[in-house]
Each structure stands twice: as C-alpha cells, then as structure tokens.
C-alpha positions as CSV (number, residue, x, y, z in Angstrom):
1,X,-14.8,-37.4,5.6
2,X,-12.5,-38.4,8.5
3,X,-11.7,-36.5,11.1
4,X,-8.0,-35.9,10.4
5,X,-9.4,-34.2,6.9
6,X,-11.8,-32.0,8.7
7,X,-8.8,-30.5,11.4
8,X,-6.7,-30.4,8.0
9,X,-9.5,-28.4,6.4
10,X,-10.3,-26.3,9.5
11,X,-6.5,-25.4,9.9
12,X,-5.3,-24.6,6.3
13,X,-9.0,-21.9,6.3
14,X,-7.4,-20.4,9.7
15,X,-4.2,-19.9,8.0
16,X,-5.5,-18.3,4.7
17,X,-6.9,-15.0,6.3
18,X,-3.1,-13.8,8.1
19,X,-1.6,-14.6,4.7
20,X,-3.8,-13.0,2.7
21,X,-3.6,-9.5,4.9
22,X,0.0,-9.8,4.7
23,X,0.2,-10.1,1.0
24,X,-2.6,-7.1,1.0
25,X,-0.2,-5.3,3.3
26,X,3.5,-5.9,1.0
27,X,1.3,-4.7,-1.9
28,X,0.1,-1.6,-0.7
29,X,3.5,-0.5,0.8
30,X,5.3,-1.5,-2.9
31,X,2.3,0.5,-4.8
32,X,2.4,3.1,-2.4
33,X,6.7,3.5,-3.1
34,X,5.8,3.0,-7.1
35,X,3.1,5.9,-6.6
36,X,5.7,8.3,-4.4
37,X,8.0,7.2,-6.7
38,X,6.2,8.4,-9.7
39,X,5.2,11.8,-8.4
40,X,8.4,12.9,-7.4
41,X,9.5,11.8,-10.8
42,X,7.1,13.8,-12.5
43,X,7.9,16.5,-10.1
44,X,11.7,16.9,-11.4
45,X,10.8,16.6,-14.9
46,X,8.2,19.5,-14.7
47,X,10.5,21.6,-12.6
48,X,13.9,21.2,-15.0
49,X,10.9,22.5,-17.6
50,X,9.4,25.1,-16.2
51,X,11.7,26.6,-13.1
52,X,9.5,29.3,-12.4
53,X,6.8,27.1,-11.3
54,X,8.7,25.0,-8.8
55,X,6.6,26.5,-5.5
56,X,3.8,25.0,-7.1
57,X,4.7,22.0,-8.5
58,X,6.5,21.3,-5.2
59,X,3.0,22.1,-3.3
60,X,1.1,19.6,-5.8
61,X,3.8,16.8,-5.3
62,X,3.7,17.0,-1.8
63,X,-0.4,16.8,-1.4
64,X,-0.5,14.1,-4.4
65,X,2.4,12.4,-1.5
66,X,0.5,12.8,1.5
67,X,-2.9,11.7,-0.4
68,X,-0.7,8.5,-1.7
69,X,0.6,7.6,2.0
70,X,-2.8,8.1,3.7
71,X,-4.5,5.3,1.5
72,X,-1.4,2.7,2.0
73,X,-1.7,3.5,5.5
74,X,-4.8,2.5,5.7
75,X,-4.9,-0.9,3.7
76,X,-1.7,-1.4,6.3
77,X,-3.9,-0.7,9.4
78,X,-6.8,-2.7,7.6
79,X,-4.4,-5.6,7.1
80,X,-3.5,-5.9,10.5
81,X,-6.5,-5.7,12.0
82,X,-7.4,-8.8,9.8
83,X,-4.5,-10.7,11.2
84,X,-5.3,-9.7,14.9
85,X,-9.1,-9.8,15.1
C-alpha cells in the first residue's frame, strides 16, 4: 500500500464515527416525534370514547411522553459524546 492510500484510509475511518452519531442522533429525535406523536393520538381517540376517563388517560399520556423523551434524550447525549470524545 502507498502512503497516500493509508492517510486516505486513516481519514475516511476518522470521519465515519461523527457521521454515524449524527445519523444515530436525527433518528432518535424523528422516533422520538413518531412515538409522542402516537400517544397523544391514541390519547384523543380514547378520550372522544370514553370522556369520563380523560384525568387518567391524560396522566398515562403524559408518563408514556416523559418515558418517550427521556430515552431520545439520552441516545442524543450518547451521540454527541461520540462526536466530541
């Protein structure tokens, strides 16, 4: 191997780690939204059904929500200590 194809080599490896956290990071905020998304979907569907229930239903939603958030969070935070380490 020349030495031109080993900085190419060592240079394209450095560059694969950032990209790959920031991918990791877009795809976790997009499930994330899907998932919120989803639950507060669900959430209006079972309150127009049952009205009675909405203290409840709003309770659930909002743990599911929080639950939801804290994981993304923390493939964000994961992410960018990848690209920064």
């Amino acid at each position: 191997m020349t030495a031109l194809s080993i900085i190419l080599a060592e240079t394209a490896s450095l560059a694969v780690g950032p990209m790959g956290a920031a991918l990791g990071a877009g795809l976790a905020a997009i499930g994330a939204g899907i998932g919120i998304g989803r639950i507060g979907a669900s959430a209006m569907e079972a309150i127009a059904r049952q009205p009675e229930a909405v203290g409840d239903i709003r309770s659930n939603m909002i743990v599911s929500a929080a639950l939801i958030e804290g994981v993304a969070f923390f493939a964000v935070i994961i992410c960018a200590l990848v690209v920064f380490l």
